[in-house]
C-alpha positions as CSV (number, residue, x, y, z in Angstrom):
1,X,76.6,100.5,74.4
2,X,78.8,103.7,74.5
3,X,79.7,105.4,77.6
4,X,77.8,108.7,75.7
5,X,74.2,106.5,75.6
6,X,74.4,105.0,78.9
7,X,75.0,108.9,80.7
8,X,72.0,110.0,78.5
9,X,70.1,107.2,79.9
10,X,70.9,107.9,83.7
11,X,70.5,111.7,83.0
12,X,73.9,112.5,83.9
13,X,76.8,115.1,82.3
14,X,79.5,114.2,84.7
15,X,81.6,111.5,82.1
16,X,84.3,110.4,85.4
17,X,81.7,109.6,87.4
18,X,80.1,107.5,84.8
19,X,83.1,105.8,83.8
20,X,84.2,105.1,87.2
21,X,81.0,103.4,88.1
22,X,81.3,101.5,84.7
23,X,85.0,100.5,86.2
24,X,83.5,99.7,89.5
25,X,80.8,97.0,88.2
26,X,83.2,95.4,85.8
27,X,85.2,94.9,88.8
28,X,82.2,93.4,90.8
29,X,81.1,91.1,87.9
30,X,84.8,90.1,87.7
31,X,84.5,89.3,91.8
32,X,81.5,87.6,91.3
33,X,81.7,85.3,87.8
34,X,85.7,84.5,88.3
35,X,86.3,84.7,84.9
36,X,89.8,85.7,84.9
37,X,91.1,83.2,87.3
38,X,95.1,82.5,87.6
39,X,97.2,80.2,89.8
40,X,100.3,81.4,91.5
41,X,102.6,79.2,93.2
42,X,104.6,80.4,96.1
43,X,107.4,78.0,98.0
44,X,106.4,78.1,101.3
45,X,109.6,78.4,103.9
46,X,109.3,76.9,107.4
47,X,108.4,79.2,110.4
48,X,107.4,82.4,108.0
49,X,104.1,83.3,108.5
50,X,103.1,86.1,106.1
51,X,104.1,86.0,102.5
52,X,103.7,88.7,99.7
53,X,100.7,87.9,97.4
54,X,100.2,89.3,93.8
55,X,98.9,93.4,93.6
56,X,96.4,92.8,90.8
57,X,95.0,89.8,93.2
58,X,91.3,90.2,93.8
59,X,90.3,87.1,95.4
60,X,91.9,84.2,97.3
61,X,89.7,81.1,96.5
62,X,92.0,78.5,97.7
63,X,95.5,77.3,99.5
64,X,97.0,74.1,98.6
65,X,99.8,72.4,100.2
66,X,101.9,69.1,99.3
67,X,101.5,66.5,102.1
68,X,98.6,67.5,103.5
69,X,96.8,65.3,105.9
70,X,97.7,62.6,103.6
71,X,101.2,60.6,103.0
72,X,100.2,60.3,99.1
73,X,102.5,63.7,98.2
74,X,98.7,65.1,97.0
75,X,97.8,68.6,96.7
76,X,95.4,69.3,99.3
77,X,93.7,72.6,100.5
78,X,94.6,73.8,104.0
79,X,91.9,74.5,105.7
80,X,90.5,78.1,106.6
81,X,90.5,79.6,110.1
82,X,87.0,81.7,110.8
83,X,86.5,83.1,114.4
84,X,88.3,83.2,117.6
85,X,91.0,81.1,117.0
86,X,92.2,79.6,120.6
87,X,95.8,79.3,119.4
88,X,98.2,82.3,119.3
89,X,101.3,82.3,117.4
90,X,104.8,82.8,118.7
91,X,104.8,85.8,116.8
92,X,101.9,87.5,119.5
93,X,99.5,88.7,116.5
């Protein structure tokens, strides 16, 4: 479908607007099917606690560190921290 039939099935003469929403549900379908998904690796560096992720990054799905909870050298994912966490870092944030 062409950008020209969709606005005449909406009923609409403003083209940006049309396009940007266009733009906007690729970029939800995208959030929502993970269709383009990519792995980065970052080395991680002892007492650093923010590190600079990739600009075109949409979504962090998971985190994945060498050692662990296991003595094996494995990959394993780090787990998430959700609320009120009791711990506060050196840092004071």
């Amino acid at each position: 479908m062409k950008v020209s039939e969709l606005m005449e099935r909406v009923a609409s003469t403003n083209t940006g607007l049309i396009v940007a929403y266009i733009k906007d549900g690729l970029e939800e379908m995208n959030i929502l099917a993970e269709t383009h998904v990519t792995t980065a690796r970052i080395d991680i560096t002892a007492n650093q606690r923010f590190y600079d992720l990739p600009n075109d990054m949409v979504k962090l799905m998971d985190v994945r560190c060498k050692g662990q909870l296991n003595t094996k050298d494995e990959y394993r994912s780090i787990p998430r921290g959700i609320g009120n966490i009791s711990n506060k870092d050196s840092d004071g944030i």
